[in-house]
PDB file as gemmi writes it, atoms N, CA and C in Angstrom:
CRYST1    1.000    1.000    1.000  90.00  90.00  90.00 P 1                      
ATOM      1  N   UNK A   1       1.974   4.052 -20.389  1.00  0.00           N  
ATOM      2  CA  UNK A   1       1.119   3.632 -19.290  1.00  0.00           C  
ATOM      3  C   UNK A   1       1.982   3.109 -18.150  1.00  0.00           C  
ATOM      4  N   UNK A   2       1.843   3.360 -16.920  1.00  0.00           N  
ATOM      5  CA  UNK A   2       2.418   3.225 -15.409  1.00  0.00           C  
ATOM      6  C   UNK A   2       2.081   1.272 -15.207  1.00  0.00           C  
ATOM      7  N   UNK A   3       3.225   1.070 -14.863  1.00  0.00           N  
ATOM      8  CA  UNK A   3       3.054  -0.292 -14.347  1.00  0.00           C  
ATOM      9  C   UNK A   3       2.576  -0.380 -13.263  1.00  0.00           C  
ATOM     10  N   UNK A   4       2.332   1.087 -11.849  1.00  0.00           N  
ATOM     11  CA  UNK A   4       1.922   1.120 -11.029  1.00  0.00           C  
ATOM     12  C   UNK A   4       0.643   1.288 -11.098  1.00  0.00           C  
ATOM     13  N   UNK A   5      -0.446   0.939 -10.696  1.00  0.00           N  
ATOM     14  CA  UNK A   5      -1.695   0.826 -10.103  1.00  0.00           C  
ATOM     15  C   UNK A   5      -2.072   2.426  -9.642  1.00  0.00           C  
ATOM     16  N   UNK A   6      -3.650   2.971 -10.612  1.00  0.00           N  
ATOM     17  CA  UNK A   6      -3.815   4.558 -10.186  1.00  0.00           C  
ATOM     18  C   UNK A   6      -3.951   4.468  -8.539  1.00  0.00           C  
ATOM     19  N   UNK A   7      -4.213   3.286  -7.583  1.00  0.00           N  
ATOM     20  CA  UNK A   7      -4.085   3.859  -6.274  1.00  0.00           C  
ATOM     21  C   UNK A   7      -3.178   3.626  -5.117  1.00  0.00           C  
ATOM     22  N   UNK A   8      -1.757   3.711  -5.934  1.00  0.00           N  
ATOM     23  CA  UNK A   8      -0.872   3.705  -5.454  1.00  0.00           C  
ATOM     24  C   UNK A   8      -0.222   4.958  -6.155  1.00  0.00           C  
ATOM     25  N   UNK A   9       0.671   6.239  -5.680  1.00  0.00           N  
ATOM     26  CA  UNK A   9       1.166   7.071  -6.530  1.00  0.00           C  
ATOM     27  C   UNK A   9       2.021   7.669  -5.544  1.00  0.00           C  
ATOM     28  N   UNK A  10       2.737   8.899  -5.958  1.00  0.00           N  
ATOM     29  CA  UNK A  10       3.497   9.541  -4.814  1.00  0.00           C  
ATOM     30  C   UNK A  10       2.959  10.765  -4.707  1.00  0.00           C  
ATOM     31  N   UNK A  11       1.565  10.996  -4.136  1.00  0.00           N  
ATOM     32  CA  UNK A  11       1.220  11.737  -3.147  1.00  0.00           C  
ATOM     33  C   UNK A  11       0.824  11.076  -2.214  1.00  0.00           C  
ATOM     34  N   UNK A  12       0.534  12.018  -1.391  1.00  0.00           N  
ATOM     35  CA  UNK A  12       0.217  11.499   0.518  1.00  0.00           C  
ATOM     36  C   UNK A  12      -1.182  12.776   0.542  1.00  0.00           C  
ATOM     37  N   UNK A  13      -1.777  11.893   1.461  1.00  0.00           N  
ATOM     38  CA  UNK A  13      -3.305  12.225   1.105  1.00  0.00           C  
ATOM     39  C   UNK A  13      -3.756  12.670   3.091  1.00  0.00           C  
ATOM     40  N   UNK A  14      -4.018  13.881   3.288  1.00  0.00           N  
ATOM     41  CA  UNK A  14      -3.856  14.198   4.577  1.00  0.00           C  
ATOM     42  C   UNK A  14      -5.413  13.451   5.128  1.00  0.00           C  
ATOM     43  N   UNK A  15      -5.505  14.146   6.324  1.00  0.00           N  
ATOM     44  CA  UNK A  15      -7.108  13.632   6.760  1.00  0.00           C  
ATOM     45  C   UNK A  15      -8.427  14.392   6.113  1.00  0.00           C  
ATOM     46  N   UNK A  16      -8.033  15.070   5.333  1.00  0.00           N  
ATOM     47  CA  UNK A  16      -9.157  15.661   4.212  1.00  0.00           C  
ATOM     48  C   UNK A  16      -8.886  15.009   3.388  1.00  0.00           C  
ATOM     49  N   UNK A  17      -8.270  14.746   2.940  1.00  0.00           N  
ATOM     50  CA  UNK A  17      -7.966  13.717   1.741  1.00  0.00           C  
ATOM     51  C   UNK A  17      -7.161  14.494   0.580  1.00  0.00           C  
ATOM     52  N   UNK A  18      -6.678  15.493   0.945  1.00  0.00           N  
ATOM     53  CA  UNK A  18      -6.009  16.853  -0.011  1.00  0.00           C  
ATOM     54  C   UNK A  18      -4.594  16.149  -0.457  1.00  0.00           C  
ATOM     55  N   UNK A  19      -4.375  16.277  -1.598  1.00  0.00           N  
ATOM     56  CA  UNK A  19      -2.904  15.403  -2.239  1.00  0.00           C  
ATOM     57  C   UNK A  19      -1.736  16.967  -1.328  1.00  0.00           C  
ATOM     58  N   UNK A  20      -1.012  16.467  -1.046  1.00  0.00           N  
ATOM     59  CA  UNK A  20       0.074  17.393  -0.279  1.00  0.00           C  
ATOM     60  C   UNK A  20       1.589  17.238  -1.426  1.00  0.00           C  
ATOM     61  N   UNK A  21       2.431  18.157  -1.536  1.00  0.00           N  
ATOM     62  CA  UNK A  21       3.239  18.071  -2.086  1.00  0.00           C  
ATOM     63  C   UNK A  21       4.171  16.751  -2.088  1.00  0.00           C  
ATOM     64  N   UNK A  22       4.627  16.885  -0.558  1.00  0.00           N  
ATOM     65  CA  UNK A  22       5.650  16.539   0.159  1.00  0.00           C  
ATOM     66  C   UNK A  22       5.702  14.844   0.236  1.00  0.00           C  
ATOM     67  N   UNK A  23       4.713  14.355  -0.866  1.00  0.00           N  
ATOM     68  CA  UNK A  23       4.892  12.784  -0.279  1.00  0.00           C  
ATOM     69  C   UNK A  23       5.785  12.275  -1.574  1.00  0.00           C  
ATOM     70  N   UNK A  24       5.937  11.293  -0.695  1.00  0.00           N  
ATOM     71  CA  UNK A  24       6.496  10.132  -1.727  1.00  0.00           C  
ATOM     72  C   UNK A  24       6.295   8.732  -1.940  1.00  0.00           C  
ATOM     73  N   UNK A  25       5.132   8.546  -1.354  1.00  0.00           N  
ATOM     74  CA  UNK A  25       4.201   7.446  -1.333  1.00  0.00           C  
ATOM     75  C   UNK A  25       3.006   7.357  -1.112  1.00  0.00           C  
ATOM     76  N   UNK A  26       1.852   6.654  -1.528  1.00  0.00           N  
ATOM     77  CA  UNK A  26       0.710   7.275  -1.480  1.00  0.00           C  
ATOM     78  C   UNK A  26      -0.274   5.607  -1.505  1.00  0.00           C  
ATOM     79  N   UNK A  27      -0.871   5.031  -0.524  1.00  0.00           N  
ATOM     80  CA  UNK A  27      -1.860   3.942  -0.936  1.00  0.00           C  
ATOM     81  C   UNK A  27      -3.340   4.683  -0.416  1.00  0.00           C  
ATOM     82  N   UNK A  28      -3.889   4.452  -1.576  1.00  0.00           N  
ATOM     83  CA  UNK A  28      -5.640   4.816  -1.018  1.00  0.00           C  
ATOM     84  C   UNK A  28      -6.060   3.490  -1.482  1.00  0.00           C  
ATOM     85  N   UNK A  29      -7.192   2.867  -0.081  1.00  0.00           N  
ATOM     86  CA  UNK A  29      -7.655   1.862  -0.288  1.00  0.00           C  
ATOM     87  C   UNK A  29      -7.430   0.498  -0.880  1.00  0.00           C  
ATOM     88  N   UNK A  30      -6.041   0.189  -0.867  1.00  0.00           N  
ATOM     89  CA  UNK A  30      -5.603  -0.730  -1.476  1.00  0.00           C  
ATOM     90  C   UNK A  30      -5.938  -2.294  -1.097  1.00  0.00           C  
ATOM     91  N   UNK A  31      -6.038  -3.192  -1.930  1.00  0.00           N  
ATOM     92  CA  UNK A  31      -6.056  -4.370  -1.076  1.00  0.00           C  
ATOM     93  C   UNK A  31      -5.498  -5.861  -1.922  1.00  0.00           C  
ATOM     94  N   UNK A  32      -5.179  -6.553  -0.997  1.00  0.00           N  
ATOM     95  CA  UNK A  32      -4.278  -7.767  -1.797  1.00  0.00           C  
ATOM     96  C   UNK A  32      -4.770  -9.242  -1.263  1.00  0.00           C  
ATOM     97  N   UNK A  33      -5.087  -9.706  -1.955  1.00  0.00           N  
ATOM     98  CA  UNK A  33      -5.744 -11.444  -1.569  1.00  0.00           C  
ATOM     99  C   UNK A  33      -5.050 -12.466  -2.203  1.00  0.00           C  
ATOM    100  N   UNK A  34      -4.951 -13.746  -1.669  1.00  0.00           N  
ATOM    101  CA  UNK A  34      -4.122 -14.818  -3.051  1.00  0.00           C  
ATOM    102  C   UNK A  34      -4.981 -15.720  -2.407  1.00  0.00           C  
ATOM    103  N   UNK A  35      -5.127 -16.919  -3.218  1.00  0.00           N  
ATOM    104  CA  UNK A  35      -6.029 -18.278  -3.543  1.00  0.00           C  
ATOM    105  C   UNK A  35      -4.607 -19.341  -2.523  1.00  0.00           C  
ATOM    106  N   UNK A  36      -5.087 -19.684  -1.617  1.00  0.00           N  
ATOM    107  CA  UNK A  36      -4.392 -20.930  -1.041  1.00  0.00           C  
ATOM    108  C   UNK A  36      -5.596 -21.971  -0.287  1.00  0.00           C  
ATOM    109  N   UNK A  37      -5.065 -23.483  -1.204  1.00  0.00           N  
ATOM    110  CA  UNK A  37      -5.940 -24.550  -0.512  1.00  0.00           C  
ATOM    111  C   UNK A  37      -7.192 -24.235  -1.326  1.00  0.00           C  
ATOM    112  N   UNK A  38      -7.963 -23.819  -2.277  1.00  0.00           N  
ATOM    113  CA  UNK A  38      -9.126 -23.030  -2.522  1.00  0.00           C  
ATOM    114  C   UNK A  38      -9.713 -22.019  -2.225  1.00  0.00           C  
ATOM    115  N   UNK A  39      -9.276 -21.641  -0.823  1.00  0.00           N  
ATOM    116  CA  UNK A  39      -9.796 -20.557  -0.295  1.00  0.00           C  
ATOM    117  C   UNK A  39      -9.183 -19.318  -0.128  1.00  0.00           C  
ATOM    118  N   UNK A  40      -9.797 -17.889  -0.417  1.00  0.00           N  
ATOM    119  CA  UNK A  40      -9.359 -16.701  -0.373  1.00  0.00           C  
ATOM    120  C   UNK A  40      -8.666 -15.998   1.135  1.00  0.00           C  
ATOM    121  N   UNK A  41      -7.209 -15.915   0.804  1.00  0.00           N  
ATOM    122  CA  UNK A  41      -6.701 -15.605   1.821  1.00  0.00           C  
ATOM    123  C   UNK A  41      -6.194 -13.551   1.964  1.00  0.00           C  
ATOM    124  N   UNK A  42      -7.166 -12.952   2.392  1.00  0.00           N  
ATOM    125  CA  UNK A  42      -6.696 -11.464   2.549  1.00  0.00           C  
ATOM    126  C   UNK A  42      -5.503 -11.091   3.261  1.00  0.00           C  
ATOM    127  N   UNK A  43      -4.597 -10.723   2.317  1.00  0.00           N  
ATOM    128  CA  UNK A  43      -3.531  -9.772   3.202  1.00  0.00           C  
ATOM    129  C   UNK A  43      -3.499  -8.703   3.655  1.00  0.00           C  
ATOM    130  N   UNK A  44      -4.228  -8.364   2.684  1.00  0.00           N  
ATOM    131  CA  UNK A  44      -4.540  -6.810   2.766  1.00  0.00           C  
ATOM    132  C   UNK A  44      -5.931  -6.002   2.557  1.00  0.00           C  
ATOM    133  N   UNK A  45      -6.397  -5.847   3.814  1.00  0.00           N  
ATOM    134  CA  UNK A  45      -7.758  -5.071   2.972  1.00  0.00           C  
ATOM    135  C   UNK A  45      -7.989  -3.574   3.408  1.00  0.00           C  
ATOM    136  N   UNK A  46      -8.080  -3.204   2.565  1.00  0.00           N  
ATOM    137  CA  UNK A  46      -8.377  -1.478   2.385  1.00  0.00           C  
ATOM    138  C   UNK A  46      -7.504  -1.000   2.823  1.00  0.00           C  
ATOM    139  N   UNK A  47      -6.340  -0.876   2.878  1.00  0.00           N  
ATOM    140  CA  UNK A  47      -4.965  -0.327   3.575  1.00  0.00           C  
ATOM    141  C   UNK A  47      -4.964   1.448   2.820  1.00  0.00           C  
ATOM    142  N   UNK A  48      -4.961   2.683   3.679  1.00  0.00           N  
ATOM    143  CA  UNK A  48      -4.577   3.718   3.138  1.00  0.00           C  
ATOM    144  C   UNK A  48      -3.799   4.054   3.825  1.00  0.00           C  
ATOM    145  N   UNK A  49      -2.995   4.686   3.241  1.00  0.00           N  
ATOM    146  CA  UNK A  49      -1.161   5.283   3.899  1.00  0.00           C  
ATOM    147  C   UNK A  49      -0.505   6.001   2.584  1.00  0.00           C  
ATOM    148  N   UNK A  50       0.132   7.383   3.922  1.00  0.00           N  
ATOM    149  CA  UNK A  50       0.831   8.204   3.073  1.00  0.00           C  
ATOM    150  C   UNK A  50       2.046   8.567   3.617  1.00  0.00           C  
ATOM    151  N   UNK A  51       3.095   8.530   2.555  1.00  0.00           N  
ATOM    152  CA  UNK A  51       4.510   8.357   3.965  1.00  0.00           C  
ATOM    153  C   UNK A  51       5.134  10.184   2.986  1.00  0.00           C  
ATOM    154  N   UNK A  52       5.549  10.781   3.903  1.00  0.00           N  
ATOM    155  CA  UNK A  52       6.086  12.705   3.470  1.00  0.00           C  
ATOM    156  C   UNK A  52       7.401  12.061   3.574  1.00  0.00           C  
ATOM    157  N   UNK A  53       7.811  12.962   2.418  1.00  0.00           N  
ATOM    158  CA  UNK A  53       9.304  13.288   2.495  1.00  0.00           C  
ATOM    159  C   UNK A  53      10.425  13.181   3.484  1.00  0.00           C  
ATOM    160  N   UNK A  54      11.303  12.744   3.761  1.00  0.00           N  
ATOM    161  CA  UNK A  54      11.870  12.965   5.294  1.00  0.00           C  
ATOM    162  C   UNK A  54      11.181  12.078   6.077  1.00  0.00           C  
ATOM    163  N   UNK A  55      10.073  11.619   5.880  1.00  0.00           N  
ATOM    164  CA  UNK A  55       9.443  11.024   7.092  1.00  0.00           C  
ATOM    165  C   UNK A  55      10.280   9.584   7.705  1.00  0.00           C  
ATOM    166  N   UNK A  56      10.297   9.229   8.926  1.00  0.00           N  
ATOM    167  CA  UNK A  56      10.834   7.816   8.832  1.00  0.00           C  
ATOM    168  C   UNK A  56       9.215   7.111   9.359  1.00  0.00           C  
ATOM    169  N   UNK A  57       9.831   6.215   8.907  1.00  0.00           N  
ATOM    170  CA  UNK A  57       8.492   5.274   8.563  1.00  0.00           C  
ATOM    171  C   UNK A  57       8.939   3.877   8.764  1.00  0.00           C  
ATOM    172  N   UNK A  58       8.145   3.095   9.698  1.00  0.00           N  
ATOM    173  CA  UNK A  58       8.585   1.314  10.167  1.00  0.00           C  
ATOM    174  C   UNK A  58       7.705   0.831   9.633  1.00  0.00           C  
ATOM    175  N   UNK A  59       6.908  -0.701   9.345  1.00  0.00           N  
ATOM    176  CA  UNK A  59       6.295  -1.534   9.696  1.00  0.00           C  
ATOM    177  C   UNK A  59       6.489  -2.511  10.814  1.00  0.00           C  
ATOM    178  N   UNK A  60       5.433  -2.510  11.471  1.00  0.00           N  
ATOM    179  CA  UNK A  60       5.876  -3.323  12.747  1.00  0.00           C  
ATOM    180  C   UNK A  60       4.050  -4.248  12.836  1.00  0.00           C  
ATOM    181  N   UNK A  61       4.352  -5.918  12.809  1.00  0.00           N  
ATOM    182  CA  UNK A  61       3.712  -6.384  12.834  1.00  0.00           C  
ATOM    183  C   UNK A  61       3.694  -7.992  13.131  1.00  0.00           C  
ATOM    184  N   UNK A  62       2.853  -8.731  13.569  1.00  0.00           N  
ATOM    185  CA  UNK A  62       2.972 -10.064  13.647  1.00  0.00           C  
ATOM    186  C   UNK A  62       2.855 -10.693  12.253  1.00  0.00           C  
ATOM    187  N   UNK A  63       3.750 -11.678  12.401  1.00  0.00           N  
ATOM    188  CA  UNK A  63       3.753 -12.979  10.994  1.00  0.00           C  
ATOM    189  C   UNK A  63       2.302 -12.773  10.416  1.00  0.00           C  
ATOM    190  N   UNK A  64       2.711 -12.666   9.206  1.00  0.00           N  
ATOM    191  CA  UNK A  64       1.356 -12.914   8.324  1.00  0.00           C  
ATOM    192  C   UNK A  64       0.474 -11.238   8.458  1.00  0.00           C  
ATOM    193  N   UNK A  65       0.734 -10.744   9.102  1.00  0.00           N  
ATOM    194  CA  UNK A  65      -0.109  -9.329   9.125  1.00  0.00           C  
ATOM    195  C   UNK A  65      -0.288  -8.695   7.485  1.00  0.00           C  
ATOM    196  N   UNK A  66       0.804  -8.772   6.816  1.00  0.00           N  
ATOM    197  CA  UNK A  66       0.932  -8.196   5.641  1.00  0.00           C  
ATOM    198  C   UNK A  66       1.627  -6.735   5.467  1.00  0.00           C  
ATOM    199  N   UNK A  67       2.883  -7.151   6.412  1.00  0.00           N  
ATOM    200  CA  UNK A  67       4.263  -6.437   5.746  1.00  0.00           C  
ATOM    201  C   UNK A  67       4.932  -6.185   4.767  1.00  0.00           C  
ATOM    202  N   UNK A  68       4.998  -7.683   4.492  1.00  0.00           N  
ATOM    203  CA  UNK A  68       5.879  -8.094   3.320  1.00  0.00           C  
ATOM    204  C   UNK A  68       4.942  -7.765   2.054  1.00  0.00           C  
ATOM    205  N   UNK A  69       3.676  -7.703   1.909  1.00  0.00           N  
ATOM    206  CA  UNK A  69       3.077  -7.629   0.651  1.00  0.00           C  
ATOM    207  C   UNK A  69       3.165  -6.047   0.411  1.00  0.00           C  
ATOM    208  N   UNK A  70       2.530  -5.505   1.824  1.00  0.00           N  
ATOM    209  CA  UNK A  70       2.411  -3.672   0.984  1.00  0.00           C  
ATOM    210  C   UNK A  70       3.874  -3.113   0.875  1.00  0.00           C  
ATOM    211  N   UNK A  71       5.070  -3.675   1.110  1.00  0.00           N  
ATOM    212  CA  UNK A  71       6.591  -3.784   0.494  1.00  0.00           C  
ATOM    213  C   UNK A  71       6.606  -3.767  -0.873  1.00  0.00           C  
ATOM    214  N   UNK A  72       6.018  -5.502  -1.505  1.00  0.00           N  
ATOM    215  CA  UNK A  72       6.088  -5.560  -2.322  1.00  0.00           C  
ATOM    216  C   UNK A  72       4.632  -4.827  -3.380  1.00  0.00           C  
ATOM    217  N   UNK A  73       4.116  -4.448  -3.303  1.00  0.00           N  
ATOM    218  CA  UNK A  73       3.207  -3.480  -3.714  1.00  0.00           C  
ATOM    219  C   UNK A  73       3.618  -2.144  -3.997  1.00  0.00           C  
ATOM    220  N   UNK A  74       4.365  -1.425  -2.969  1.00  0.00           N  
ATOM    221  CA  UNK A  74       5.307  -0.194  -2.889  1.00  0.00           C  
ATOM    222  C   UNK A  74       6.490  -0.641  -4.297  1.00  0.00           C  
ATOM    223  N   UNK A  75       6.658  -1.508  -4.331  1.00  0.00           N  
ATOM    224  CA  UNK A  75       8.413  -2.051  -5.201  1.00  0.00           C  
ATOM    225  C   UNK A  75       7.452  -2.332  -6.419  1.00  0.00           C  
ATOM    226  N   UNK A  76       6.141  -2.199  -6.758  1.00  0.00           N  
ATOM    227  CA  UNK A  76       5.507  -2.732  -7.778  1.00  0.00           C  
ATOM    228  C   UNK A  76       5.766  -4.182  -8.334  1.00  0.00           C  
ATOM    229  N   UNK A  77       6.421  -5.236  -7.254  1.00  0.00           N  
ATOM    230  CA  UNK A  77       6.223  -6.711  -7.687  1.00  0.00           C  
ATOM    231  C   UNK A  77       5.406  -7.168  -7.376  1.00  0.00           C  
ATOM    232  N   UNK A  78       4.120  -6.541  -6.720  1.00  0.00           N  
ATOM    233  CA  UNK A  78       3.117  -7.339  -7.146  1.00  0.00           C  
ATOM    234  C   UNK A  78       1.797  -6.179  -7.537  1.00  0.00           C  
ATOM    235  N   UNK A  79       1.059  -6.605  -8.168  1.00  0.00           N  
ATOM    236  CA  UNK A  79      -0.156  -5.267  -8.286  1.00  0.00           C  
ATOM    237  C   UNK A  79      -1.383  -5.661  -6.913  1.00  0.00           C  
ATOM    238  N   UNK A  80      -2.287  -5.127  -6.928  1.00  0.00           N  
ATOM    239  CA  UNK A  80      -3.029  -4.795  -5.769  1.00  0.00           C  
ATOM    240  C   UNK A  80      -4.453  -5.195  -6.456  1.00  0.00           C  
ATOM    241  N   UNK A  81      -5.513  -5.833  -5.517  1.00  0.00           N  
ATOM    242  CA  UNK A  81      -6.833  -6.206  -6.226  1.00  0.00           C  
ATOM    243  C   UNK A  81      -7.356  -5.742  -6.755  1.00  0.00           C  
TER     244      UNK A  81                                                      
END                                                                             
């Protein structure tokens, strides 16, 4: 059994939603929350992204956007809701 999460995988999912060879990363609908102070803090909600082969690929975002989590989501240190 995959330590990765079924909606994270390495296909890339076009605008039909057709799995394409060429990926090597794949989030459908993913999303990530943590408990701070009591209250539910979303990092991530519903994030889909597919990065192809060759592709170059940035994140570019303000503090707290949730860079650093779909990183660590991609690296499987953390799992996804």
């Amino acid at each position: 059994m995959s330590a990765i999460p079924d909606k994270i995988d390495n296909r890339s999912y076009g605008e039909d939603h057709g799995a394409t060879d060429d990926a090597v990363l794949t989030f459908r609908t993913v999303a990530k929350s943590f408990r701070s102070g009591g209250r539910r803090i979303d990092a991530l909600r519903e994030i889909s992204l597919g990065v192809r082969r060759g592709q170059a690929t940035g994140l570019i975002g303000p503090d707290g956007a949730g860079k650093t989590t779909l990183i660590r989501l991609a690296a499987g240190l953390l799992l996804p809701d």
